[in-house]
C-alpha positions in Angstrom: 44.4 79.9 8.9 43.9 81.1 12.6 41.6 78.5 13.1 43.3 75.6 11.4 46.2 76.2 13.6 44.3 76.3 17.0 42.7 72.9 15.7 46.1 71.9 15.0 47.3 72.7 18.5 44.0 71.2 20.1 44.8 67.8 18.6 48.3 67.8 19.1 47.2 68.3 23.4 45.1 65.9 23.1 47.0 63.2 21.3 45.2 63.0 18.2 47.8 61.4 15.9 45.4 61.2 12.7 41.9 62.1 11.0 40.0 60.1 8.2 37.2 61.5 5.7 33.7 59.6 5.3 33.9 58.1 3.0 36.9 56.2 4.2 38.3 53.4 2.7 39.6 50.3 4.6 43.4 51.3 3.5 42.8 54.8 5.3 41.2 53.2 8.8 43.9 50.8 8.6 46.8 53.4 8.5 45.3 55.7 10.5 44.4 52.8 13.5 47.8 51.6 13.3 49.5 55.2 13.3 46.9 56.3 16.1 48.0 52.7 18.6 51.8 52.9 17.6 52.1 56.4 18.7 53.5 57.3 22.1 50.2 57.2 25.1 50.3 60.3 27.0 48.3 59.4 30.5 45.1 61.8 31.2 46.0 64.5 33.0 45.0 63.9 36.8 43.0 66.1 38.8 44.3 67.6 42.0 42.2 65.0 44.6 41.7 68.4 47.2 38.2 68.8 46.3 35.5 66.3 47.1 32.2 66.4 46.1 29.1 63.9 47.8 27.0 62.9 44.0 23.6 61.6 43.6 24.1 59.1 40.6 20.5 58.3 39.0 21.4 55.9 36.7 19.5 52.1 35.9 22.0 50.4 34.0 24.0 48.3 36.3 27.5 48.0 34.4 27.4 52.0 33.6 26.6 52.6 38.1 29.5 50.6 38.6 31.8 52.2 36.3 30.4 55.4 37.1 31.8 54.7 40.8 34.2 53.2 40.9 35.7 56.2 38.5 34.4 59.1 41.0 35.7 57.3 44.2 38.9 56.5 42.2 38.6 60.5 42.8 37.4 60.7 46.2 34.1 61.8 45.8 31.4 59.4 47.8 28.6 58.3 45.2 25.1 57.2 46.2 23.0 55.3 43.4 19.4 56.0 42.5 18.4 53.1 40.1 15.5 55.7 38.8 14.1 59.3 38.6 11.5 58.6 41.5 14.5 57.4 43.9 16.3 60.3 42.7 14.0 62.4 44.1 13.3 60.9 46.5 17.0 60.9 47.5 17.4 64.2 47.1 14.5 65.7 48.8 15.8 63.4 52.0 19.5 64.9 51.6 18.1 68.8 51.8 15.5 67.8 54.8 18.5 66.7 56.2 20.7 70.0 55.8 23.3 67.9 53.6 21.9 68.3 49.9 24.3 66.5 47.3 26.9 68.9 45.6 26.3 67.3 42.3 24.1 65.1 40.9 24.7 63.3 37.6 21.0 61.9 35.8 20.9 60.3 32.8 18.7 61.8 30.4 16.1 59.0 29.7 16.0 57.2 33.0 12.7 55.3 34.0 10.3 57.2 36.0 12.2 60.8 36.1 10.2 63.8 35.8 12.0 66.8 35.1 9.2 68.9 36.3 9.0 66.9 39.5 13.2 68.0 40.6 13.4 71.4 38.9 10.3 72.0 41.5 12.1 70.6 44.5 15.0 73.7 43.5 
């Protein structure tokens, strides 16, 4: 009962207004789509914009690099794209030669030409 009531809470933060079951039938999506887009939107809760971070974004899909940064500048952090692994690395290793390595960086699991074995060794 513990637990229902934490999951309770939980949706209730995050505005979950409804749940369907699998099977569902079109009745059920329909009620609960139209109870979930009627309900009041609650904006995401911003961030403080204090902290900065410089990111190393290796990603190759065009639309998802640009939505990537413009969502992180939106933030203030300052993006630089690798379009694959080997850039990536590349990038990186030029960052830490430099003394300014990237605080975070953000790979997508299956990009082209990224060997894992290749950055964990550059750590």
């Amino acid at each position: 009962m513990l637990t229902c009531i934490f999951a309770v809470k939980w949706c209730l933060d995050n505005s979950i207004s409804s749940q369907v079951t699998t099977p569902v039938t079109a009745q059920d999506l329909s009620s609960a789509l139209i109870s979930a887009l009627e309900s009041n939107t609650v904006s995401p809760v911003s961030a403080p914009n204090d902290v900065t971070f410089d990111i190393l974004l290796a990603e190759d899909n065009l639309v998802n690099q640009k939505l990537a940064v413009k969502i992180l500048e939106k933030y203030g952090h300052t993006v630089e794209i690798a379009e694959n692994g080997s850039l990536a690395v590349d990038a990186f290793k030029g960052r830490v030669a430099q003394g300014k390595p990237f605080d975070i960086i953000l790979v997508r699991l299956y990009i082209p030409r990224f060997f894992c074995n290749v950055l964990l060794s550059t750590f």
